[in-house]
C-alpha positions as CSV (number, residue, x, y, z in Angstrom):
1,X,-9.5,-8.2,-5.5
2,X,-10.7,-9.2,-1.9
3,X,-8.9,-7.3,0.2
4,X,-8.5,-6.0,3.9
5,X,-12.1,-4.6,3.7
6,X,-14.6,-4.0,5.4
7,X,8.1,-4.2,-8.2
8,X,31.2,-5.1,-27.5
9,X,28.4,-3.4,-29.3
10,X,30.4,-0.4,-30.9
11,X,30.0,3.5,-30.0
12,X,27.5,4.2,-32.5
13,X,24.8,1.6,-30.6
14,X,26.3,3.6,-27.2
15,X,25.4,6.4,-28.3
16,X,22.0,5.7,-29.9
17,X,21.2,4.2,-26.2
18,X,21.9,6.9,-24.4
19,X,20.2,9.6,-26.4
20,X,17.0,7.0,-26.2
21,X,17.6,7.3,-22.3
22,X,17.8,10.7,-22.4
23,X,14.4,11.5,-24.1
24,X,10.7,11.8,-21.8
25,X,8.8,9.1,-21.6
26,X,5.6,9.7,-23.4
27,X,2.3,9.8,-20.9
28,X,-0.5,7.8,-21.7
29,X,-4.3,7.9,-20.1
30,X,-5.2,5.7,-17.3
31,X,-8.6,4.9,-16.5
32,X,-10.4,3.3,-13.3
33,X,-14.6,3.7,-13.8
34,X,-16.7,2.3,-11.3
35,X,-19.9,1.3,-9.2
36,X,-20.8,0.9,-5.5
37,X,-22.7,-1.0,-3.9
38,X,-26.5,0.3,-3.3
39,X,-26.0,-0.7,0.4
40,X,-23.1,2.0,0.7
41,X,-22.9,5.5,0.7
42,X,-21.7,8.1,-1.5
43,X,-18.1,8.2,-0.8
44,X,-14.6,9.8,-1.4
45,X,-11.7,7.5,-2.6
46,X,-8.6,9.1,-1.9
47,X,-5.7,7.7,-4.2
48,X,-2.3,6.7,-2.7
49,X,0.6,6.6,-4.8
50,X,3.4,4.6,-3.4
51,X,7.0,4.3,-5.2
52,X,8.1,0.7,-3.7
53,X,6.0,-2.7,-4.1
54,X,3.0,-2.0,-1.7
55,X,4.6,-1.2,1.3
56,X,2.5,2.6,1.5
57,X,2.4,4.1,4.9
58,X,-1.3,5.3,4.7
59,X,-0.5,7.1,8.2
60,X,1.9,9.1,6.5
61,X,0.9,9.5,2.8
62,X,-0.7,12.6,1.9
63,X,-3.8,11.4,-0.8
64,X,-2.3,12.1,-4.9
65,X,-6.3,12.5,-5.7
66,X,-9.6,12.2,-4.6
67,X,-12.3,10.2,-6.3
68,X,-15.8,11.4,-5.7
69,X,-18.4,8.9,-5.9
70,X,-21.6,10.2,-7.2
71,X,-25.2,8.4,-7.7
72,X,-23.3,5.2,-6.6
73,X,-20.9,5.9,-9.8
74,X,-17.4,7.4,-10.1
75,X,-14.6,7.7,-12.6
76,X,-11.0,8.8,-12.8
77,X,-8.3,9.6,-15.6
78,X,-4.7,10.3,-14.9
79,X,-2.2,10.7,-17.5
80,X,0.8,8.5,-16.6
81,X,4.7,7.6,-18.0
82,X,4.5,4.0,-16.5
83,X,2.8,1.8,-14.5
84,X,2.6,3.1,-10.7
85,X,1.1,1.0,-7.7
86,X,-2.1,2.7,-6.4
87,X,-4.1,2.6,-2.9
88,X,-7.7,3.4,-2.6
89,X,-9.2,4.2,0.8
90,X,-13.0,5.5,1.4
91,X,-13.9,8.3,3.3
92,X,-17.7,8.2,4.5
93,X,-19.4,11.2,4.1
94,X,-19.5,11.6,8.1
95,X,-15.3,11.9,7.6
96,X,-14.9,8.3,9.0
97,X,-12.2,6.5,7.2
98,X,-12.8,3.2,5.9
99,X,-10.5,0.8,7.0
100,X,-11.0,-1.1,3.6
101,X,-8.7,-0.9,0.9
102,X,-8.1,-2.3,-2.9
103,X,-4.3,-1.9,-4.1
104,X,-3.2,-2.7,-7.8
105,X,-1.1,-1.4,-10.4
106,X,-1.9,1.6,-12.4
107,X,-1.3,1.1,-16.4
108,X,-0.9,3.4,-19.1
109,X,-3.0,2.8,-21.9
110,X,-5.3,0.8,-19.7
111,X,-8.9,1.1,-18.5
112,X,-9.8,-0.5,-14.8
113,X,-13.8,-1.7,-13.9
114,X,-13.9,-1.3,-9.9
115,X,-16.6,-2.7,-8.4
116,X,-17.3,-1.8,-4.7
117,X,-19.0,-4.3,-3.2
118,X,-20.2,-4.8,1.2
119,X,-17.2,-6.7,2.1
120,X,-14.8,-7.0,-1.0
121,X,-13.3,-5.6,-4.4
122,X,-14.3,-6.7,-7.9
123,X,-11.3,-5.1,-10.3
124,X,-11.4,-6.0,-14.2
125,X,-11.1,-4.6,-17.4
126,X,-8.9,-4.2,-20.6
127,X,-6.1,-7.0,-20.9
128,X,-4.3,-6.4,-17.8
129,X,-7.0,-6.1,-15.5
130,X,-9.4,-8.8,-16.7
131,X,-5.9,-11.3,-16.4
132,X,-6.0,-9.7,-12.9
133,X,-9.6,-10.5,-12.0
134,X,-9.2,-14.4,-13.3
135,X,-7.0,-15.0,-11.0
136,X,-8.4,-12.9,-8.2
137,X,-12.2,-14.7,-8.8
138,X,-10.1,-18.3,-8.6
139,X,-8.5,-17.1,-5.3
140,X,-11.4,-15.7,-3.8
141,X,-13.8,-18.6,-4.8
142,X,-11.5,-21.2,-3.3
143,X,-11.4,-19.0,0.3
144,X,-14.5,-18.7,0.7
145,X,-15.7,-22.2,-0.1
146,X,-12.7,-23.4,2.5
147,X,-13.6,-20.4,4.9
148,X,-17.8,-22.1,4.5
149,X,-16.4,-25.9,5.0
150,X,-14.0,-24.7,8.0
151,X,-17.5,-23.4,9.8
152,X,-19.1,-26.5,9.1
153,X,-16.6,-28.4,10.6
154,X,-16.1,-26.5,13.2
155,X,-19.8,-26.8,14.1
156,X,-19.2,-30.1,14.5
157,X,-19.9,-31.5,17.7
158,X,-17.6,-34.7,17.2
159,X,-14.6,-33.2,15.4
160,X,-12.1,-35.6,14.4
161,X,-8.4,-35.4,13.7
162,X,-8.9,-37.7,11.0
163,X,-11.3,-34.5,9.4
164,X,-9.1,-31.9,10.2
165,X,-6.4,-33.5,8.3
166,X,-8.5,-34.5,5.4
167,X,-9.6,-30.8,5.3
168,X,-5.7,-29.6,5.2
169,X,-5.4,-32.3,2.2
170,X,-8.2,-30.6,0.3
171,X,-7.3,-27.3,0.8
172,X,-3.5,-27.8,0.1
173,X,-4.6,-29.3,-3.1
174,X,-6.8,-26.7,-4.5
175,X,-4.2,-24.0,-3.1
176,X,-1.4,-26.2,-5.4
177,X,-4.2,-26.1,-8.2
178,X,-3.9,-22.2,-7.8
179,X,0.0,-22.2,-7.9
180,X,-0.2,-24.7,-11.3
181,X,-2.4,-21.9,-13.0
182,X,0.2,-19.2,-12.1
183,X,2.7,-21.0,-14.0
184,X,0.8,-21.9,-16.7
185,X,-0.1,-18.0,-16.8
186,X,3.4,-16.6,-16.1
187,X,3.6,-14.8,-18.7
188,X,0.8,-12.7,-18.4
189,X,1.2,-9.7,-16.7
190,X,-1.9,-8.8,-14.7
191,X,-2.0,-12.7,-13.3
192,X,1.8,-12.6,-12.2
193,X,1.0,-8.8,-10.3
194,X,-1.5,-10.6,-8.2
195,X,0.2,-13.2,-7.7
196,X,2.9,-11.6,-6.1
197,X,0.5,-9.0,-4.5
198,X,-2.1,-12.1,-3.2
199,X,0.9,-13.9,-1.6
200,X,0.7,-16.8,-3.8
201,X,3.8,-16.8,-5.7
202,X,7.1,-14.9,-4.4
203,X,7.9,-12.9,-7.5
204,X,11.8,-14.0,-7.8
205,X,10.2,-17.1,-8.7
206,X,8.4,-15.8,-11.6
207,X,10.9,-13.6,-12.6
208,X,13.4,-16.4,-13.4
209,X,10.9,-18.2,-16.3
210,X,9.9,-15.2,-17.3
211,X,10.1,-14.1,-21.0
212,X,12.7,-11.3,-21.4
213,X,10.5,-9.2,-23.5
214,X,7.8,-9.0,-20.4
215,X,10.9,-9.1,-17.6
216,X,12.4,-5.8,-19.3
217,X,9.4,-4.7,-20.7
218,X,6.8,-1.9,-19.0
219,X,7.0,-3.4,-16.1
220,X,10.5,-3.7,-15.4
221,X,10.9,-1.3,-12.6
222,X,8.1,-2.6,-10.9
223,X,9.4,-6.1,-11.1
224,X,12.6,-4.4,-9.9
225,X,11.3,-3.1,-6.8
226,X,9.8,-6.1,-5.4
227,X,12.9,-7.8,-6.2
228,X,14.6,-5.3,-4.3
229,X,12.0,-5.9,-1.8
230,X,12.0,-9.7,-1.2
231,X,15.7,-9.5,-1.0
232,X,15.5,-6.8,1.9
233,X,13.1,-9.1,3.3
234,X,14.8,-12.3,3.1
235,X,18.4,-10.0,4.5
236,X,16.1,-8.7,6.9
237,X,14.9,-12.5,8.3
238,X,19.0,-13.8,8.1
239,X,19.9,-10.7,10.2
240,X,16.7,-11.6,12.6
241,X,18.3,-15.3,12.9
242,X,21.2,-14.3,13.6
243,X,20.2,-12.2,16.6
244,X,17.8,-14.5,17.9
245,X,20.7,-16.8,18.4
246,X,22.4,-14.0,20.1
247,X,20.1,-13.4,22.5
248,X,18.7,-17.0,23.4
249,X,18.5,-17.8,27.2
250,X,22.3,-17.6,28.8
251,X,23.2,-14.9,26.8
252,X,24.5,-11.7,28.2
253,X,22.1,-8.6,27.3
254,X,22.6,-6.7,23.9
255,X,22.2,-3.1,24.9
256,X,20.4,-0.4,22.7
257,X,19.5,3.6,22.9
258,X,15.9,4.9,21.9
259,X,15.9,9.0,21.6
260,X,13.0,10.4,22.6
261,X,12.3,14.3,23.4
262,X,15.8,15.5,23.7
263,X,16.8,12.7,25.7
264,X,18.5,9.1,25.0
265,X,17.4,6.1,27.0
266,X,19.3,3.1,27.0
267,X,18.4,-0.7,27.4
268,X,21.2,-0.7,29.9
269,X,19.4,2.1,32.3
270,X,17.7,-1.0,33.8
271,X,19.2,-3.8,32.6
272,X,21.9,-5.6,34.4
273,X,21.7,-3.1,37.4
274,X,21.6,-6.2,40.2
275,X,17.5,-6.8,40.0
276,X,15.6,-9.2,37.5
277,X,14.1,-7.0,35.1
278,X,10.8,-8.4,32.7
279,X,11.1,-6.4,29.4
280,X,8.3,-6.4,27.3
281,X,8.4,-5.4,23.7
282,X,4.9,-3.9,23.0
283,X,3.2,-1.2,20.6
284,X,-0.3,0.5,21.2
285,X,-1.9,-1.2,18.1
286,X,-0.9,-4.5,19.1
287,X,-4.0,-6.7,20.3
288,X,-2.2,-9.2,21.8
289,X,0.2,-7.2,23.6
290,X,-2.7,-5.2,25.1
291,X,-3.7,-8.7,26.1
292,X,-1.0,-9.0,28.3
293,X,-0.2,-5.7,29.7
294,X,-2.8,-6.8,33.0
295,X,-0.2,-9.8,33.6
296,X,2.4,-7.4,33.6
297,X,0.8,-4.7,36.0
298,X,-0.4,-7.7,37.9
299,X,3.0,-9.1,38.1
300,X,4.5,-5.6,38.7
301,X,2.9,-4.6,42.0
302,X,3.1,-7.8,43.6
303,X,7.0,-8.2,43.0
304,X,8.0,-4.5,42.1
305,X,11.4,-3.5,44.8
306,X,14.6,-4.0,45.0
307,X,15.2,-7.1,43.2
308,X,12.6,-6.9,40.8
309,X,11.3,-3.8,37.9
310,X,9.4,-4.2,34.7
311,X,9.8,-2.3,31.6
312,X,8.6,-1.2,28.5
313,X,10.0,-1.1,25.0
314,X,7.6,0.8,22.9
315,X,8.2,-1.1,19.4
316,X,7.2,0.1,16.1
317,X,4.6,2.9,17.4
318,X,4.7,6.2,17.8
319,X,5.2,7.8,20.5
320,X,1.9,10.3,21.1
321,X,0.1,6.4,20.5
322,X,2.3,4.8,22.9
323,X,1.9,7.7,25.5
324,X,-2.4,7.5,25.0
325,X,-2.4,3.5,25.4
326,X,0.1,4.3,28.5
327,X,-2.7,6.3,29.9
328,X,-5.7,4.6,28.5
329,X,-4.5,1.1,30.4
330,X,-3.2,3.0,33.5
331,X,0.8,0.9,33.2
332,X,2.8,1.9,36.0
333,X,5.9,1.2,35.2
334,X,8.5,3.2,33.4
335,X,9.1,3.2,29.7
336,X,11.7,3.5,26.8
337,X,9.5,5.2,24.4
338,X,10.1,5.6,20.5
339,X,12.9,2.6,20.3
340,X,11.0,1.6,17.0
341,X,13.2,-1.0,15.7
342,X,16.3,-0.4,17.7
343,X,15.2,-3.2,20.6
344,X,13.6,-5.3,18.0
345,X,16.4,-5.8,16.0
346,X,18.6,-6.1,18.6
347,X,16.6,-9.2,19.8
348,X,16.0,-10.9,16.3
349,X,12.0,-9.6,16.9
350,X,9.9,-10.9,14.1
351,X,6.4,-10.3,16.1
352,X,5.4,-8.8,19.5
353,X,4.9,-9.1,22.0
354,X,8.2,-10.4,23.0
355,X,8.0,-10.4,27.1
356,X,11.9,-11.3,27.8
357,X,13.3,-11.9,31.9
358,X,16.8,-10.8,32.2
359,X,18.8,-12.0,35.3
360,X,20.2,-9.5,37.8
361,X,23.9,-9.5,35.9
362,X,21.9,-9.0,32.6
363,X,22.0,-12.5,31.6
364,X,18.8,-13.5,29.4
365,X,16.6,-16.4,31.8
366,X,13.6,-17.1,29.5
367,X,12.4,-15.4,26.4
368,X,8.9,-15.6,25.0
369,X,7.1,-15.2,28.2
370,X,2.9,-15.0,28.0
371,X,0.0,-15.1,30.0
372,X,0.7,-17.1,33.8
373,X,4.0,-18.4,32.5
374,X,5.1,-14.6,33.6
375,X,4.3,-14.3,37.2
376,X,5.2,-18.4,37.4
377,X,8.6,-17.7,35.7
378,X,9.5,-14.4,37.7
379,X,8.2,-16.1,41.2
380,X,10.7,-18.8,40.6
381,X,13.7,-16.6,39.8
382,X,12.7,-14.5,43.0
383,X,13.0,-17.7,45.9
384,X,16.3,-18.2,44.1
């Protein structure tokens, strides 16, 4: 898989069901065997273990296993009840880590070929995994031959609209080709996991055409827990919506309380306090919201006084991160540190950074502030 690299019937049937429950599943080997590249160095492949559909936090996961790669060869065997979903990670032999990845399901009875190439994955195999590497080689053909034509075109010195859209055509086209073999596969079980994994078929989708013995077969917790998971999501998106609409322009401020060190800081510290206050919604890791932290220091010492503060709402980080990139980009103004996703969800916040102006009374002005639009926005508010 190319990934990020480099889920009446009578007491005596009762009964017989729940002494069947009640019994140990029986373990069964798994296998992964594989090669690297000759370009790469020996490394170690530290196994990650995660109990819901994909959603690991490598940060915080302590490695199951490690995998040591040896003459550009390694292999692994774990004895396994049922299928689990694995991470792989590589740690150079200088202790970097890698910040490529492969992630796929781990089968009983199963044996997985991992190829480590400069750049991607290659994963086949016995039944599952070769299903799993079909679909993977179809996906992965069709980006990069888009990914090739898209630098062509953009090469172009002459670029039409008429060839941009004609490029969308093709590539919707193939990508509905992709989709069409998914269905025609759905019963397989290696080609529906990526599927769901790859992004190209939401897995509730499957799941309702899906033959029962394969829906409550060996994979039925798995295909439980990324039900469970879509449906968080798709809660998770109504509940966004729905605060969004809260908290358009006109609306009075939501407040909300970030704990951090012993002490509780609240939204309304700053907010409606009788000055316009620019709130920006940011985390360390975030590229673009390093991208505009200069607007907002720029913006900040011009107007910074009694009718004007900026703040920060350190979203989604943690705080030793959030107090480095503090000091790392020199920001002068004061901070609600560790709110995670206590402003966020407050505010319907799907993506940051989410620069919001809030009026003197604590009325919302403008949302979605970036780049010049700041200073342009808060300069008009100020002759006011």
């Amino acid at each position: 898989m190319k990934t990020h690299f480099l889920k009446t019937a009578g007491a005596v049937l009762s009964l017989c069901a729940v002494a069947a429950c009640s019994q140990p599943k029986e373990q069964s080997t798994f296998t992964i065997n594989g090669t690297v590249a000759d370009e790469i160095k020996d490394t170690a492949y530290f196994v990650y273990l995660g109990d819901t559909a994909f959603n690991i936090d490598v940060k915080n996961t302590a490695p199951i296993d490690t995998i040591i790669v040896k003459d550009k060869k390694f292999s692994y065997t774990s004895n396994v009840k049922e299928p689990r979903l694995i991470w792989l990670q590589a740690i150079f032999e200088n202790g970097e880590v890698c910040p490529a990845y492969v992630d796929f399901v781990l089968v009983p009875g199963e044996k997985a070929d991992l190829k480590v190439c400069n750049g991607y994955y290659e994963l086949d195999g016995t039944p599952f995994y070769h299903q799993w590497h079909t679909l993977d080689k179809k996906s992965t053909d069709l980006r990069n031959k888009f990914n090739a034509k898209a630098d062509s075109l953009r090469a172009l010195p002459d670029l039409s609209q008429e060839a941009i859209n004609a490029f969308n055509m093709e590539v919707a086209a193939e990508v509905e080709k992709v989709k069409q073999y998914v269905k025609d596969h759905q019963n397989e079980e290696g080609t529906v996991f990526y599927a769901t994994i790859a992004g190209i078929t939401p897995i509730n989708e499957l799941v309702e055409n899906m033959k029962p013995e394969m829906r409550n077969g060996r994979f039925k917790v798995l295909f439980d827990k990324q039900l469970e998971r879509v449906e968080a999501s798709q809660k998770a998106e109504q509940e966004a919506a729905a605060n969004l609409e809260k908290t358009s322009e006109g609306a009075m401020f939501i407040d909300f309380s970030a704990e951090y060190e012993g002490k509780t800081q609240k939204l309304s510290d700053y907010v409606g306090k009788g000055k316009y206050v620019l709130v920006d919604f940011w985390a360390s890791w975030c590229g673009p919201c390093r991208g505009e932290i200069p607007n907002l220091i720029s913006v900040y010492n011009k107007y910074k006084g009694a009718k004007f503060e900026v703040l920060g709402v350190a979203t989604w980080d943690e705080p030793d991160d959030t107090k480095a990139a503090i000091a790392e980009m020199q920001i002068p103004y004061p901070q609600i540190m560790n709110a995670q996703r206590a402003g966020s969800d407050a505010y319907g916040i799907r993506g940051i950074p989410e620069i919001i102006l809030f009026a003197p009374d604590g009325k919302i002005v403008k949302r979605g502030l970036r780049g010049g639009d700041i200073e342009a926005e808060v300069k008009k508010c100020l002759r006011k």
